[in-house]
N, C-alpha and C positions, 0 to 999 in steps of 0.2 A: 695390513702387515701380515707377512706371513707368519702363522701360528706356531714357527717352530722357533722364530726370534723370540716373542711373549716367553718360550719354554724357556728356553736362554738363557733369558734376563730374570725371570723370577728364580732360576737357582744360582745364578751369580750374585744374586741379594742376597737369597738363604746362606752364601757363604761367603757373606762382607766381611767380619771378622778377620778373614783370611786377607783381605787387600784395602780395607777402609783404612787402616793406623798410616798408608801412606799419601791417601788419595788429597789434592789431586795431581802427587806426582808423576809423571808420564815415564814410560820406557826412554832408554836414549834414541830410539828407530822415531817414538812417537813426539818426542821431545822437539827432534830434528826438522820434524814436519812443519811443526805448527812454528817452530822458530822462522825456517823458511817463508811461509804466509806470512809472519809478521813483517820480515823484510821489504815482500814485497810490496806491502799493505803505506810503510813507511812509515810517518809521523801517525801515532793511533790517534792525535787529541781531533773529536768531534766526526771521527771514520765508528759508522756504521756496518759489522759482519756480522754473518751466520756462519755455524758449525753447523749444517743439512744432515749430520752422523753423528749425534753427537752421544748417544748411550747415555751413559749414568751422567756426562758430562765434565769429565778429567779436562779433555779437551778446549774445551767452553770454557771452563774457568780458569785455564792459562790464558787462555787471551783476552778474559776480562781482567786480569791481573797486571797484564801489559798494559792495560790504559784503554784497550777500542772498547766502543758501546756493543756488548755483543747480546746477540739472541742464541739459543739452541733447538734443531727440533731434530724429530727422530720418527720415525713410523710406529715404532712401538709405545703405544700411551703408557704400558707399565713402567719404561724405562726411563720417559719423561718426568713422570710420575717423583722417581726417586730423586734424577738429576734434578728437579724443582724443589726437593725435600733438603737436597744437601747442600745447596745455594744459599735456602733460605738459614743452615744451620753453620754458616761461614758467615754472613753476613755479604754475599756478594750480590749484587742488583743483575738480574740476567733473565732474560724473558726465553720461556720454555714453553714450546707450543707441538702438539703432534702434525703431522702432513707427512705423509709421501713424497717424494720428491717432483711428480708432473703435478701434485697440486699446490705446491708452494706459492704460487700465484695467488690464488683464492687463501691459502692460509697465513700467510706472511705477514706481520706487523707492518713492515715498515720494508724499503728499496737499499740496496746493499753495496757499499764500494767491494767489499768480497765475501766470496761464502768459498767454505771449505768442507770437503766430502771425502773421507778413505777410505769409503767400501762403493764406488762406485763401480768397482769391477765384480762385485759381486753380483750383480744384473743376472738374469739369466737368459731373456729374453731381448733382441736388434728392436722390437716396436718399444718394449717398457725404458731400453735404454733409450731411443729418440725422444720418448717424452718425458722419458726424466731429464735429459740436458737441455730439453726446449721451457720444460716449466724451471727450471733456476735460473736459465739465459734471462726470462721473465721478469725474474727477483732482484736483477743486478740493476743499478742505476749505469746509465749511459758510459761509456770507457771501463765500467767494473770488470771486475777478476773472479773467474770462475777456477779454483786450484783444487786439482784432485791427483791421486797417486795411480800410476798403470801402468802400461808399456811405454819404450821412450825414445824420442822423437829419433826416427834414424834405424830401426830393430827393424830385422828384414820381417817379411811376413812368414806368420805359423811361428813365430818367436817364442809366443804364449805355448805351446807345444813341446818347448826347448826348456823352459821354464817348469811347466808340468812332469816331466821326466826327472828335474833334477830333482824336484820336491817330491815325489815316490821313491826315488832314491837314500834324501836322507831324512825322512822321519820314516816312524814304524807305521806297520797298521794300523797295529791294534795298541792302547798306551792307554792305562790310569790316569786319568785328568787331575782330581783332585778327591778328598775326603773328607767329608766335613759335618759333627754332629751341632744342634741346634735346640732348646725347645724340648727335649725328650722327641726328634725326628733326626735320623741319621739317612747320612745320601754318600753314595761313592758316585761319580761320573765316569765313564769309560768312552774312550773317543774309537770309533772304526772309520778308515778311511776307504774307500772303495771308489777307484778309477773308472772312467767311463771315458768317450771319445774325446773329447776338450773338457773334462773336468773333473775334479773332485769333487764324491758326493762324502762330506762330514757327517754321519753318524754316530749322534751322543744318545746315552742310553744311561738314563737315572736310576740306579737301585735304590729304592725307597726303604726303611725300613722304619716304623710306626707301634707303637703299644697294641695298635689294632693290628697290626700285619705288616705284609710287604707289598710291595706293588712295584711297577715299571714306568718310567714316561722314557719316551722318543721326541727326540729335535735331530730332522734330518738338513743341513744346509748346505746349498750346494755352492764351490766355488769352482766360477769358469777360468778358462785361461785361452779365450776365445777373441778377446778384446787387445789386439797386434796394432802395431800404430798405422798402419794405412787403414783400416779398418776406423779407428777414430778419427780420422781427415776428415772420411767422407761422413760419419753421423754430424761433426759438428759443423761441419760447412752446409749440411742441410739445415740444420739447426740455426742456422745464421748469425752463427760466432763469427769476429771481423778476423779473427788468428787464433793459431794454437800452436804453442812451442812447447818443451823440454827444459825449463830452467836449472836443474838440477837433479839429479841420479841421486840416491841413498839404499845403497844394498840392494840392486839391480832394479830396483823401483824408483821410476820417473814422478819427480812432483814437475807436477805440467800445470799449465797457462790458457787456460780459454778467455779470449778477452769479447764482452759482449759488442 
């Protein structure tokens, strides 16, 4: 996991107060998502899924709320960590495991009618993304559903480029995250965004401020907009998905279909 998710996820803990009194309600964008999975998943009784993205696990535990047997895993062990923490302080039965996405294979419970993934555009690398969708193709049982959010099905190519401009457009560069004191430890987060060829590199920058002093951390994350739908044909047809369609668009973001 990269080091700069770990940084992430342990100041978004530091300022849970700020979003636990709602959790695990979802945004309506994130709501939408995971309602879609559910539809497509259909009758949840005795359907086995994975949330492969699952963070604190909001996620996760909408859909074990629905009725499916779910698991959650996440790259970052600290963020497992919590999402395991807050399962157990709900009373929800949800198996939370760390892995990568190409080693789901080797780390996976159990074989899945579907798993669900929203940051698989975050990739930043064509090899890490080939063997991220080859090891969860792995995870699926026979006819399963792989659903992830991205570009959609039909968007000409360099689409993600069209998308990038609009999104430099309309947020700022530079913008105050959030504020939040803790503990006798107070943190402000300040986000910079800085443009490159296909992507946005995210620039979060923690001011620490401590009885002992002050200090800094950095979490730099990059989001591509490199991943255009012909571009997805051809990794998942190497990949040796039997289809991949577009089921439905939410705020110009395609919830698509890879069926093993």
């Amino acid at each position: 996991m990269n080091s700069a998710w770990e940084t992430f996820y342990r100041w978004e803990w530091f300022r849970r107060d700020q979003w636990l009194p709602k959790y695990p309600a979802l945004s309506p964008r994130g709501r939408a998502w995971i309602d879609g999975f559910a539809r497509l998943l259909g009758d949840p009784r005795g359907k086995v899924v994975l949330d492969c993205s699952c963070g604190f696990g909001a996620k996760t535990a909408a859909l074990r709320e629905m009725g499916f047997r779910t698991y959650g895993s996440d790259g970052c062990s600290f963020a497992v960590e919590k999402a395991r923490e807050l399962a157990r302080e709900r009373s929800l039965n949800i198996g939370y495991f760390t892995s990568t996405w190409g080693d789901l294979p080797q780390k996976a419970p159990a074989r899945f009618y579907g798993v669900f993934n929203d940051a698989l555009s975050w990739i930043v690398t064509e090899e890490e993304f080939a063997a991220s969708i080859r090891g969860i193709r792995e995870t699926l049982l026979p006819g399963g559903i792989f659903v992830f959010l991205g570009a959609r099905e039909g968007d000409p190519p360099g689409e993600g480029m069209e998308l990038l401009r609009e999104e430099l457009a309309r947020v700022p560069r530079f913008s105050i995250e959030w504020h939040h004191t803790a503990e006798g430890t107070e943190c402000t987060c300040l986000l910079a965004r800085e443009a490159g060829k296909d992507y946005i590199d995210m620039h979060r920058l923690y001011l620490i401020r401590q009885p002992s002093g002050q200090r800094l951390e950095t979490a730099t994350i990059r989001n591509p907009f490199c991943w255009d739908w012909p571009r997805l044909e051809r990794l998942f047809a190497r990949a040796g998905y039997s289809s991949l369609r577009t089921r439905e668009a939410i705020e110009k973001v395609g919830v698509n279909v890879a069926v093993r």
